[in-house]
C-alpha angles and dihedrals in degrees: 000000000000124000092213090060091046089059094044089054093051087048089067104032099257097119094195077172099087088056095049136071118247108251085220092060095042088050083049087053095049089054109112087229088063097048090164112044096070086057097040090045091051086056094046093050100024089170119078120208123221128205082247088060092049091051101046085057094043084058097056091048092054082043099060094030093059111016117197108278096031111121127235112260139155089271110065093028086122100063087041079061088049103050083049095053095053087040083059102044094046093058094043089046099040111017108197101345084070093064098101087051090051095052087054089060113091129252 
């Protein structure tokens, strides 16, 4: 999962962290000296997430957070960040073919 992602989602209160492994403890499972834990760590989170899945939830949070037809205040800028950030790293991650996930972002 991209760190990057990670960071957009805590901009906006939505902490995808606490659902997903540490990259630094899935490298440390992977290493030859700790044969079991990749294996034990598979069994204990069977499903793994995709940067797709981490969008799609980011959507709804910036859905619900700032509904069509809300206006744009102090108080939700961060979620107009926010909405900026994904906008940004969809383009820069998909180009084009991210064009249907950016017309789902709210505006």
């Amino acid at each position: 999962m991209p760190e990057e992602l990670k960071d957009i989602c805590v901009s906006v209160g939505l902490d995808v962290r606490n659902d997903l492994l540490s990259n630094s403890l899935a490298d440390l499972a992977g290493a030859a000296t700790l044969q079991y834990a990749e294996t034990a760590l598979r069994k204990a989170i069977p499903v793994i997430a995709q940067p797709d899945d981490v969008i799609k939830e980011l959507l709804e949070h910036l859905k619900s957070a700032l509904p069509e037809g809300m206006e744009c205040t102090d108080e939700n800028v961060e979620v107009q960040r926010g909405t900026a950030l994904l906008l940004s790293y969809l383009w820069r991650t998909f180009g084009e073919d991210g064009a249907s996930l950016a017309q789902m972002v709210p505006s």
